[in-house]
DRENBASE-840092 format. One record per residue (C-alpha): residue number from 1; residue in three letters; z, x, y. Coordinates in nm, 4 decimals. Example, Ala and Ser with C-alpha at 12.3 -4.5 7.8 and 13.67 -1.06 7.14 Angstrom:
residues 2
+--------+------+----------+----------+----------+
: drenpa : doro :        Z :        X :        Y :
+--------+------+----------+----------+----------+
:      1 :  ala :   0.7800 :   1.2300 :  -0.4500 :
:      2 :  ser :   0.7140 :   1.3670 :  -0.1060 :
+--------+------+----------+----------+----------+
This chain:
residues 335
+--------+------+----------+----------+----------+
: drenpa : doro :        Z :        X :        Y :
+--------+------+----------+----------+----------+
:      1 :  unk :  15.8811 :  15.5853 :  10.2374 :
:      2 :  unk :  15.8378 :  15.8204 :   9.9511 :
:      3 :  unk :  15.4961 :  15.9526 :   9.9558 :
:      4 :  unk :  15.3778 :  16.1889 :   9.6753 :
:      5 :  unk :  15.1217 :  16.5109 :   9.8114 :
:      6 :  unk :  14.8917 :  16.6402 :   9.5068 :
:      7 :  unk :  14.6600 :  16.9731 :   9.5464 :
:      8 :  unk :  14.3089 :  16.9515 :   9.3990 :
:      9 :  unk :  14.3566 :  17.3291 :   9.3202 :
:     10 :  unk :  14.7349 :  17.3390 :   9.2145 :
:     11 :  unk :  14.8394 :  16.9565 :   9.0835 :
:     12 :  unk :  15.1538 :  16.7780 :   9.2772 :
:     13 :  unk :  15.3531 :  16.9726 :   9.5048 :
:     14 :  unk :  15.7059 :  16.9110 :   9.4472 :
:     15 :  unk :  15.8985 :  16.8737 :   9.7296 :
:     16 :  unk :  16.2611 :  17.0147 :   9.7708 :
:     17 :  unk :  16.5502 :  16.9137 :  10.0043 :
:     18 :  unk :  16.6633 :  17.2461 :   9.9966 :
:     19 :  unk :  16.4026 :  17.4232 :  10.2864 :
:     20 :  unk :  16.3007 :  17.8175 :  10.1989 :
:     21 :  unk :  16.4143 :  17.9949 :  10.5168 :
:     22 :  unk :  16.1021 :  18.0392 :  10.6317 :
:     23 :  unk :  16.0517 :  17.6210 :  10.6949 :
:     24 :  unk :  16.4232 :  17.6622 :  10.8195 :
:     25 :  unk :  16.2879 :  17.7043 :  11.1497 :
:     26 :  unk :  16.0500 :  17.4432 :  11.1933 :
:     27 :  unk :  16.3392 :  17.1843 :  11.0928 :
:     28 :  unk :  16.4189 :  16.9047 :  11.3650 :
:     29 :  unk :  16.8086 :  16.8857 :  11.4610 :
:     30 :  unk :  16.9595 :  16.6031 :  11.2136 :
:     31 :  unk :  16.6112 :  16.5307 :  11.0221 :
:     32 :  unk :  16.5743 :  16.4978 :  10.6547 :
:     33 :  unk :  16.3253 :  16.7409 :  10.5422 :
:     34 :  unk :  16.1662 :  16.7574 :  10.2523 :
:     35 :  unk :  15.8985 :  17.1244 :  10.1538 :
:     36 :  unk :  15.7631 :  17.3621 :   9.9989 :
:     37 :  unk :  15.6388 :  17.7205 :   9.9847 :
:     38 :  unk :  15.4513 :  17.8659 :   9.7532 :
:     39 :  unk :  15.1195 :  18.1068 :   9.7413 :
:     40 :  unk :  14.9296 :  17.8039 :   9.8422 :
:     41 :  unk :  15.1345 :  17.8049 :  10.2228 :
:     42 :  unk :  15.3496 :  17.5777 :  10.3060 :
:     43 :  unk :  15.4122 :  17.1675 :  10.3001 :
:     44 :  unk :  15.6944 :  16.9952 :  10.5742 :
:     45 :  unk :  15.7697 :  16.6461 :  10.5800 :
:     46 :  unk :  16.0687 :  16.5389 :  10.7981 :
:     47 :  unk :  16.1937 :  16.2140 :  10.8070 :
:     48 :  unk :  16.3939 :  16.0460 :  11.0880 :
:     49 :  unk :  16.5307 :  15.7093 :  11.0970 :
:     50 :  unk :  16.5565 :  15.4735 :  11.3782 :
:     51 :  unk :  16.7018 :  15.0922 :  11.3602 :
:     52 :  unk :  16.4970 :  14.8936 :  11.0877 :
:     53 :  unk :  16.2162 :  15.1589 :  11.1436 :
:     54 :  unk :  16.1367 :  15.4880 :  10.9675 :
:     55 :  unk :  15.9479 :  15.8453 :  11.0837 :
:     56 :  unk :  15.8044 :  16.0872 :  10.9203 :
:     57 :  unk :  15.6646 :  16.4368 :  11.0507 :
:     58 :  unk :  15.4193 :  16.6235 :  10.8438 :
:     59 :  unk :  15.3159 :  16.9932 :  10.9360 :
:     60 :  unk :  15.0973 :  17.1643 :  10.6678 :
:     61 :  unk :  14.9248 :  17.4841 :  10.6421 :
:     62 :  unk :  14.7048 :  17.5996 :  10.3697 :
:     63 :  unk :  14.5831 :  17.9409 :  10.3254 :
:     64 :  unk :  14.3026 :  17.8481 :  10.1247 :
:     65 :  unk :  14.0261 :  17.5642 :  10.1604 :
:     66 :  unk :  14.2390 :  17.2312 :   9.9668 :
:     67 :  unk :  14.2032 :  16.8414 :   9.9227 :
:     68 :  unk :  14.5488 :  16.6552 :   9.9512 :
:     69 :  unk :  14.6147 :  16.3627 :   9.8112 :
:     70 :  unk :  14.8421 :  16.1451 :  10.0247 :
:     71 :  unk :  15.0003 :  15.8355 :   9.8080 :
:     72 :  unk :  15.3058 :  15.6094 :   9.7421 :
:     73 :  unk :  15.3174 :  15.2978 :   9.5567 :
:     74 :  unk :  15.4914 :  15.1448 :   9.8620 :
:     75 :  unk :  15.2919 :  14.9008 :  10.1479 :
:     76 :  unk :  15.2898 :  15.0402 :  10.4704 :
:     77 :  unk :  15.2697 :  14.9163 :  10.8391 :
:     78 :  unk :  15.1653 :  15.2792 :  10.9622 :
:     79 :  unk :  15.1055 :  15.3909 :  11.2943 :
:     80 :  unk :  14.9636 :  15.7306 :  11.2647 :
:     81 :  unk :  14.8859 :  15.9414 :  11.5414 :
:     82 :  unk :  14.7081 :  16.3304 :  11.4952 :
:     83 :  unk :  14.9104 :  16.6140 :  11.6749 :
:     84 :  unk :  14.7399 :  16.8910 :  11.6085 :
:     85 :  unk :  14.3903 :  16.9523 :  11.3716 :
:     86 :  unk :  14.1322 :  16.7138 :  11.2624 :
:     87 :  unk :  14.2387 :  16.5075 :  10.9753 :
:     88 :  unk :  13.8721 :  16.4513 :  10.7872 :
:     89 :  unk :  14.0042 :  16.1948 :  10.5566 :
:     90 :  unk :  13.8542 :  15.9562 :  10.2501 :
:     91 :  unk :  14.0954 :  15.6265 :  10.2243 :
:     92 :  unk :  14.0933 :  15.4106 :   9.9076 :
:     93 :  unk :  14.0702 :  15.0927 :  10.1587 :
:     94 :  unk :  13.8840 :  15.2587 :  10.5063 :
:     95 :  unk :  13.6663 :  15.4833 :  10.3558 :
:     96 :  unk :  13.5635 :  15.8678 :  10.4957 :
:     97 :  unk :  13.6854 :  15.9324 :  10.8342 :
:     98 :  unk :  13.8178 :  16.1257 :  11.1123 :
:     99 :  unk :  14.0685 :  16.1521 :  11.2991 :
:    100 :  unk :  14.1075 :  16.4408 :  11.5550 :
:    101 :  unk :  14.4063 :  16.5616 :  11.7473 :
:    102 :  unk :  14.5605 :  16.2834 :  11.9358 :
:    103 :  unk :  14.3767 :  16.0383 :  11.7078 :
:    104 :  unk :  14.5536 :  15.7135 :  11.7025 :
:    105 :  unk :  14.5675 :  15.4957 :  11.4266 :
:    106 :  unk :  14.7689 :  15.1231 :  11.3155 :
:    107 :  unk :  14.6502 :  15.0004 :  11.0144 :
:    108 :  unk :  14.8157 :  14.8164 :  10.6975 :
:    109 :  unk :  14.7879 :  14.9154 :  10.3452 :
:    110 :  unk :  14.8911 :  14.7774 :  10.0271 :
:    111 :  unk :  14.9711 :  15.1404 :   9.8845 :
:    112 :  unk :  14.9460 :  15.4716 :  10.0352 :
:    113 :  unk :  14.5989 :  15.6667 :   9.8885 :
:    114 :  unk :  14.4286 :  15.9156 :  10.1100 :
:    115 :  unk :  14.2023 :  16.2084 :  10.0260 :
:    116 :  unk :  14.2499 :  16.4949 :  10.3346 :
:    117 :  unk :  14.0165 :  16.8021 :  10.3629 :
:    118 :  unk :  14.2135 :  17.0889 :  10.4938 :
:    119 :  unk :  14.0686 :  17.4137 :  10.6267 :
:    120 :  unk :  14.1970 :  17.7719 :  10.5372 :
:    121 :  unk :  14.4278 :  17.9427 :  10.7911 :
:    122 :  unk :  14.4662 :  17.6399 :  10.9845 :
:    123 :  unk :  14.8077 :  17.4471 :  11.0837 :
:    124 :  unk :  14.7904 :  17.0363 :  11.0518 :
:    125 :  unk :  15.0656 :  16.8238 :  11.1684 :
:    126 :  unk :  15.0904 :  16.4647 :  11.2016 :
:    127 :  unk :  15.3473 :  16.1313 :  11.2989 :
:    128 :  unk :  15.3775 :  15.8671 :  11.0984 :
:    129 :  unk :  15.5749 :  15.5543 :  11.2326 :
:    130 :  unk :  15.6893 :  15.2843 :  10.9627 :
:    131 :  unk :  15.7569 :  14.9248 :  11.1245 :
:    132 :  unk :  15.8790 :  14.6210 :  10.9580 :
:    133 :  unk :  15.6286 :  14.3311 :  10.9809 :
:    134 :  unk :  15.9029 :  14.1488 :  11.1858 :
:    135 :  unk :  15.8676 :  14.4007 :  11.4327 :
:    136 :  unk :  15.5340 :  14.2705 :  11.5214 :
:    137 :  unk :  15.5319 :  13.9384 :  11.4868 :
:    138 :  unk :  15.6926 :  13.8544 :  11.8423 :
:    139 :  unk :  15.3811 :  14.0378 :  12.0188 :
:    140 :  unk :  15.1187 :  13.8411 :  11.8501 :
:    141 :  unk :  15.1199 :  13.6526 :  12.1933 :
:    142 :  unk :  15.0930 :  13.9477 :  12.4069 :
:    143 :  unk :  14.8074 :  14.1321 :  12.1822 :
:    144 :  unk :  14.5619 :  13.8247 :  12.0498 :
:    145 :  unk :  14.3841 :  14.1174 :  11.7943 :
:    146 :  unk :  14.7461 :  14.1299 :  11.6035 :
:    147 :  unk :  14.7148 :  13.7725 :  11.4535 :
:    148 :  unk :  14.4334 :  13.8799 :  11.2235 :
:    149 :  unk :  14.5633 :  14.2101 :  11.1499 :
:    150 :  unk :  14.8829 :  14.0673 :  11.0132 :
:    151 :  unk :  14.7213 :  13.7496 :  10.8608 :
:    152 :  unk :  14.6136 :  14.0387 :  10.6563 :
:    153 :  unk :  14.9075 :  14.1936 :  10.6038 :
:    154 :  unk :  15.0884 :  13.8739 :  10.4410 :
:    155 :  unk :  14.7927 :  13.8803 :  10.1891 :
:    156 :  unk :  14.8261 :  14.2249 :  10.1017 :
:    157 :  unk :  14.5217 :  14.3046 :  10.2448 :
:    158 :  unk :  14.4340 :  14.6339 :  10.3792 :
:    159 :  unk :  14.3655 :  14.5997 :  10.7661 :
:    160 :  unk :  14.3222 :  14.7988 :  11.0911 :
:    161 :  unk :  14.4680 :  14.7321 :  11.4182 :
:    162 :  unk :  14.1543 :  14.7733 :  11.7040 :
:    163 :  unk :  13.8064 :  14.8131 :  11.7329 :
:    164 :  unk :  13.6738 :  15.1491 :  11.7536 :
:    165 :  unk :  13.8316 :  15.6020 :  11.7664 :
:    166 :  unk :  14.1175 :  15.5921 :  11.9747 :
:    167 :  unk :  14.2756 :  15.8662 :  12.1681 :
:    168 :  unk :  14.6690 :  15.8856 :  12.2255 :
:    169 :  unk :  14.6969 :  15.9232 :  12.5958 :
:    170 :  unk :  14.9750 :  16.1259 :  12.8116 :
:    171 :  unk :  15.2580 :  15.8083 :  12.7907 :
:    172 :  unk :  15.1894 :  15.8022 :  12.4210 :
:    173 :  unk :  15.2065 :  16.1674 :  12.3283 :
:    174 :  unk :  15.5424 :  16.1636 :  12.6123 :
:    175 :  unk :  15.7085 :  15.9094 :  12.3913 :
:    176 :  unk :  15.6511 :  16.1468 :  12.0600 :
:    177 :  unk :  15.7409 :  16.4655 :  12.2508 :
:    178 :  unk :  16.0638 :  16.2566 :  12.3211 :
:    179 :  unk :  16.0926 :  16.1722 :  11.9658 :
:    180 :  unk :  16.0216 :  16.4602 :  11.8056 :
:    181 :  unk :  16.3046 :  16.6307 :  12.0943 :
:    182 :  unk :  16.5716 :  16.3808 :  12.0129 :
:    183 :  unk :  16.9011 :  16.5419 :  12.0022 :
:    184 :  unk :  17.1596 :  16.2524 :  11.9832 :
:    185 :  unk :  17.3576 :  16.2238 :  11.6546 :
:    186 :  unk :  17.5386 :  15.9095 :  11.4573 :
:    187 :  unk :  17.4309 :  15.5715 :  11.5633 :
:    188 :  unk :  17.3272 :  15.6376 :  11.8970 :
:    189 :  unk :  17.0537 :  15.8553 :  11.8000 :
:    190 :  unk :  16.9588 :  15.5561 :  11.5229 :
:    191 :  unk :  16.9193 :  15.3211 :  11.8498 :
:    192 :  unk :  16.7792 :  15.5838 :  12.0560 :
:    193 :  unk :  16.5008 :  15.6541 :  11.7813 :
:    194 :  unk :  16.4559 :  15.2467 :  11.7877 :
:    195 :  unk :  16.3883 :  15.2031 :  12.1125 :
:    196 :  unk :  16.1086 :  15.5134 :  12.1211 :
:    197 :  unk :  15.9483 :  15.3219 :  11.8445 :
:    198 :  unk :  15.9107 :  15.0129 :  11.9695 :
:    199 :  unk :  15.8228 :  15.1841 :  12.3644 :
:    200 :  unk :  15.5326 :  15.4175 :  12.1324 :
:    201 :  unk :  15.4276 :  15.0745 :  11.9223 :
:    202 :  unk :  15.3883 :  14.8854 :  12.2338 :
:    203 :  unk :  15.2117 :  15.1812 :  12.4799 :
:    204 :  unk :  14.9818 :  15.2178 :  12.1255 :
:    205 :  unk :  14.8923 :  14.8195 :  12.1032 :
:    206 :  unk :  14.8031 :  14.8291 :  12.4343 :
:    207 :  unk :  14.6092 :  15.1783 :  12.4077 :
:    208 :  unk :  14.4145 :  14.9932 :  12.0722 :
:    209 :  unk :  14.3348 :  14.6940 :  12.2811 :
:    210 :  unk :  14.1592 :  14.8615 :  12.5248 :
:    211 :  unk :  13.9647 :  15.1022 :  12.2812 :
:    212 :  unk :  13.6099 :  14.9195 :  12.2327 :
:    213 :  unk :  13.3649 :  15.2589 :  12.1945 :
:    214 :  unk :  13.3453 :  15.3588 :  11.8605 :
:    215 :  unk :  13.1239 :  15.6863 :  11.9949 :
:    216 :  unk :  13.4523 :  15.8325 :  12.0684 :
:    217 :  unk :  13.5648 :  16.1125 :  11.8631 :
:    218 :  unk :  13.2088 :  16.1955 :  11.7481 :
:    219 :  unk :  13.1692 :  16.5461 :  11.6960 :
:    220 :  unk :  13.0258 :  16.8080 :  11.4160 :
:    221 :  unk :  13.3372 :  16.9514 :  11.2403 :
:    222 :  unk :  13.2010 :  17.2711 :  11.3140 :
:    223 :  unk :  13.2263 :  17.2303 :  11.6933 :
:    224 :  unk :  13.5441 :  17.0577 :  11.6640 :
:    225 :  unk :  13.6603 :  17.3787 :  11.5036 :
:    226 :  unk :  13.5195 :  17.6160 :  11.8104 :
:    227 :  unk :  13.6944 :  17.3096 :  12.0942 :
:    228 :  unk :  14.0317 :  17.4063 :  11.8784 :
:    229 :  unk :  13.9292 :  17.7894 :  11.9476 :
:    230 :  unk :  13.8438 :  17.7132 :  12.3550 :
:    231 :  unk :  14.2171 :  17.5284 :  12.3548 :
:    232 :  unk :  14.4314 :  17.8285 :  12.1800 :
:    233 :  unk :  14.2157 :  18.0709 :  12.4551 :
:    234 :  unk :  14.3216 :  17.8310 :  12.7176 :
:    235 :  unk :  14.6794 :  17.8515 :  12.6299 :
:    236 :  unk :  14.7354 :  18.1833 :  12.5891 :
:    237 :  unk :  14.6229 :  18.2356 :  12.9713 :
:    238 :  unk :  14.7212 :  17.9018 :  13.1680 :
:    239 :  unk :  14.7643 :  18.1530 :  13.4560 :
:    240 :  unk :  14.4606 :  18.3158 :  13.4765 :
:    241 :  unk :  14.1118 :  18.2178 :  13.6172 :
:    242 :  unk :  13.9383 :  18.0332 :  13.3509 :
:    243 :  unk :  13.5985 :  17.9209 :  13.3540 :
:    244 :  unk :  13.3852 :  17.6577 :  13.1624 :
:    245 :  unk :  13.1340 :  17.9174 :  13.1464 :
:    246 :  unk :  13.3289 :  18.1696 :  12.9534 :
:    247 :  unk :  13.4894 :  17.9812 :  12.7957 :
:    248 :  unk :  13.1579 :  17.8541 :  12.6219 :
:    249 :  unk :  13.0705 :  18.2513 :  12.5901 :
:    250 :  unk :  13.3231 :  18.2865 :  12.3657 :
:    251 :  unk :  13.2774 :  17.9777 :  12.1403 :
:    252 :  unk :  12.9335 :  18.0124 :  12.0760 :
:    253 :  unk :  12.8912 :  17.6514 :  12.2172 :
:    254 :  unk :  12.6767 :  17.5372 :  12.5691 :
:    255 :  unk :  12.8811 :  17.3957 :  12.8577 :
:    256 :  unk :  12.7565 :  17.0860 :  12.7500 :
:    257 :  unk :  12.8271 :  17.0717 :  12.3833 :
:    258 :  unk :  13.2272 :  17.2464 :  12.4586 :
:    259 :  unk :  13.2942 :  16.9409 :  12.7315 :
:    260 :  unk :  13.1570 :  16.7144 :  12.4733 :
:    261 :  unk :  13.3695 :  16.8461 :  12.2577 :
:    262 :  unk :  13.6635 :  16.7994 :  12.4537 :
:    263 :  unk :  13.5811 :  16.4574 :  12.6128 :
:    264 :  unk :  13.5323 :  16.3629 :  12.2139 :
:    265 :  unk :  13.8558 :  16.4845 :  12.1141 :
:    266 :  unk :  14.0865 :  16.4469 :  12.3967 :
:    267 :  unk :  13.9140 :  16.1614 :  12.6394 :
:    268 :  unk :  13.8761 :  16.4129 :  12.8951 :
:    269 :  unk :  13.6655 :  16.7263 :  12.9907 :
:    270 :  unk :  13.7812 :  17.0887 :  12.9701 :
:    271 :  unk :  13.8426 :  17.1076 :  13.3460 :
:    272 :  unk :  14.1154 :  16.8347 :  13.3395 :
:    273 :  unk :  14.2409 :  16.9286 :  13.0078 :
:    274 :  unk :  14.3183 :  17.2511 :  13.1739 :
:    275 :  unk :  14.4845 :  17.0756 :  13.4763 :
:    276 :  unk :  14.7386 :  16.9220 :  13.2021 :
:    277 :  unk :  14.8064 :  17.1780 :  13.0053 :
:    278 :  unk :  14.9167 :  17.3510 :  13.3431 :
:    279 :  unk :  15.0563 :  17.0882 :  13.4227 :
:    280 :  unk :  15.3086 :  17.0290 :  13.1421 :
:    281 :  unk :  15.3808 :  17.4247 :  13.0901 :
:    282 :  unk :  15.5123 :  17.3996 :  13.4565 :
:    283 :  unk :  15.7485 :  17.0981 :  13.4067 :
:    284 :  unk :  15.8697 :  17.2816 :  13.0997 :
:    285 :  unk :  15.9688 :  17.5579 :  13.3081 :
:    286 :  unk :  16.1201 :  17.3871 :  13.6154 :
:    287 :  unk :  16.3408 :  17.1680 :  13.3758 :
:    288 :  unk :  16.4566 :  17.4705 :  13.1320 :
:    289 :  unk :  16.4891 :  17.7357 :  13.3259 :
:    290 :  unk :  16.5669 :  17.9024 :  13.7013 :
:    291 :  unk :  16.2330 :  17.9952 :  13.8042 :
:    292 :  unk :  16.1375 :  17.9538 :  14.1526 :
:    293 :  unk :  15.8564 :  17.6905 :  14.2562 :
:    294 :  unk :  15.6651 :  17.9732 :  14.3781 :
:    295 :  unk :  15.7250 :  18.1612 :  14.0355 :
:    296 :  unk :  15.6141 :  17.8972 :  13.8958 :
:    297 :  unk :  15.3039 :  17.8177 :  14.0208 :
:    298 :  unk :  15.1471 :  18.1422 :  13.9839 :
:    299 :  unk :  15.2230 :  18.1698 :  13.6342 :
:    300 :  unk :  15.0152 :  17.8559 :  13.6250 :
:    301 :  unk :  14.6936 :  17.9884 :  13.8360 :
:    302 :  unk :  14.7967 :  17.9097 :  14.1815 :
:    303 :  unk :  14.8057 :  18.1117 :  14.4250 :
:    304 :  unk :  14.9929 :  17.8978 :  14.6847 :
:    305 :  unk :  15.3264 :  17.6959 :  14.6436 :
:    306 :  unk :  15.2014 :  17.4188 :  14.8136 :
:    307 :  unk :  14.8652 :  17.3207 :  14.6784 :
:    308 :  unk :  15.1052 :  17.3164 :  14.3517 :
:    309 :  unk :  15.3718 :  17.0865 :  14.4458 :
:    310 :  unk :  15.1071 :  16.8534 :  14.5739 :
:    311 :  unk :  14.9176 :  16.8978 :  14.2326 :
:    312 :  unk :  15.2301 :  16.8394 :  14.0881 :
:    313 :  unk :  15.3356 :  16.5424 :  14.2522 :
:    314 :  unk :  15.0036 :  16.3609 :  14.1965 :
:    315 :  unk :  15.0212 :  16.4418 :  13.8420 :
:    316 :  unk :  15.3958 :  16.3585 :  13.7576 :
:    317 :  unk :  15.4736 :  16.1354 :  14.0318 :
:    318 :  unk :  15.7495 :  16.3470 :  14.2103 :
:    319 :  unk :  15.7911 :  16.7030 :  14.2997 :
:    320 :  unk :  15.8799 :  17.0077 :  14.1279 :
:    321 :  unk :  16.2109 :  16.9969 :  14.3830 :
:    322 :  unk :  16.3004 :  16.6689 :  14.2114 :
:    323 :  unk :  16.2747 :  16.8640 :  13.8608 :
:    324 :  unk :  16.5001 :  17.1238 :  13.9835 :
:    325 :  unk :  16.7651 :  16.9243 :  14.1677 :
:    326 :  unk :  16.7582 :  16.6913 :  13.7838 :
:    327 :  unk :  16.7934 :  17.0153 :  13.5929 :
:    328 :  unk :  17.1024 :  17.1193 :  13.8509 :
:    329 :  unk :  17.2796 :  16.7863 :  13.8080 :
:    330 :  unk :  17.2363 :  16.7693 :  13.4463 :
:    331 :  unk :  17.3664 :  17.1316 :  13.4127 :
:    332 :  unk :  17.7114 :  16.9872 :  13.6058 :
:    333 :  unk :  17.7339 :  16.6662 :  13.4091 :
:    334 :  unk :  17.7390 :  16.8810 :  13.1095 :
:    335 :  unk :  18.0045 :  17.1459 :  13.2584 :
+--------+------+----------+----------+----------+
């Protein structure tokens, strides 16, 4: 998929294989990139290829206010899901939308022609899955909505997969973690990248089925801009004691309007977005590093090892012992 990127303020940016150093670190393991650096900030597209299917991974960052223009002469079977940012979007075929992070999107178009606003300052990145229409013609039993959608797509029409905003939820957003982590090479990390595509197409069908509220996802694009702000602030201190109450001081927003915010963006309220982020940050460790449980868990707000592991076990399924003992094993395997 060759897709062409043209500033409103600075004409086409032309991409290079050659990365700048400072893009050098953002590059995935055995990805062709493609970017560019300039006064303007900085454009990444990486492209990864599984069996019959490809991936790209876009990361921009303006440092002024810009409108891209997105667009390839090529058809696409896209499924497109928001990682980080709100993409506010005008679409030759869909018209103006939206699509905040964890959006999720499968749609069809003839060519690729998109119109993105991007704010100043502020980091965007995005996934991009390419499927084959034969890909999706053995599910048409399984997912009824998928008969129209690709009725369409055989007469070059335009066409969207679902019914109203859809949010990515934690098995989707595993499966592109696991993507976007991939370190097999040669063939096996062709296959590998296959089989993620077709587990995050199928976990994304089913997620689109199910999606019938087209309320989700409504939100000013000036409070989605202070729910971004209440996130970072809730990263930065996953260990300390954070409160809806401050955190709402410090956005400007009520309690009601920043849990909005969050239940509009992410499907669920501050509290529990909190829970996950802790949550994840603690697998991370277990798995990567030597930390005790009880290290662990305070750097994540608890006070007590046990109220942890059986946080952690409800959450993930098994305990953080079970994450050690894997990490152990592996670590022997690979002496």
């Amino acid at each position: 998929m060759k897709i062409r990127i043209e500033a409103a303020q600075g004409g086409e940016i032309h991409l290079s294989p050659v990365l700048p150093s400072s893009l050098q670190q953002l590059q995935i393991p055995d990805s062709v990139c493609y970017g560019a650096v300039g006064p303007f900030g900085h454009v990444l597209v990486q492209q990864l290829e599984g069996e019959d299917i490809s991936i790209l991974y876009h990361t921009l960052y303006f440092n002024h206010g810009e409108q891209l223009v997105y667009s390839s002469e090529e058809p696409a079977i896209r499924l497109q899901i928001v990682l980080r940012n709100s993409y506010y979007y005008d679409s030759r075929y869909f018209g103006a939308g939206v699509l905040h992070e964890r959006g999720l999107s499968l749609n069809y178009v003839p060519v690729v022609y998109s119109k993105l606003k991007l704010h100043p300052g502020e980091a965007y990145s995005h996934l991009s899955v390419y499927y084959g229409k034969e890909r999706l013609l053995p599910l048409q039993n399984s997912f009824p909505g998928l008969m129209p959608f690709l009725a369409k797509v055989s007469a070059g029409q335009p066409g969207l997969f679902g019914s109203g905003y859809t949010i990515a939820d934690a098995g989707i957003l595993s499966v592109v973690d696991n993507i976007l982590d991939c370190n097999y090479q040669g063939h096996l990390r062709k296959l590998y990248l296959g089989y993620l595509s077709v587990e995050l197409l199928l976990l994304s069908l089913i997620r689109l089925s199910e999606s019938h509220s087209s309320a989700s996802g409504v939100i000013t694009e000036e409070d989605a801009k202070w729910v971004y702000r209440a996130k970072e602030l809730m990263l930065q201190d996953l260990g300390g004691k954070i409160s809806l109450g401050s955190l709402a001081g410090q956005t400007g927003l009520s309690v009601y309007k920043l849990n909005h915010g969050f239940k509009a963006i992410y499907g669920i309220g501050v509290t529990e977005f909190l829970h996950e982020c802790r949550m994840k940050k603690a697998h991370q460790a277990l798995s990567e590093t030597d930390r005790s449980v009880e290290a662990v868990a305070r750097e994540n707000g608890y006070s007590h090892s046990e109220s942890f592991s059986l946080a952690f076990k409800k959450y993930f399924g098994y305990t953080p012992a079970f994450v050690q003992r894997s990490r152990r094993l592996q670590g022997l395997v690979n002496d």
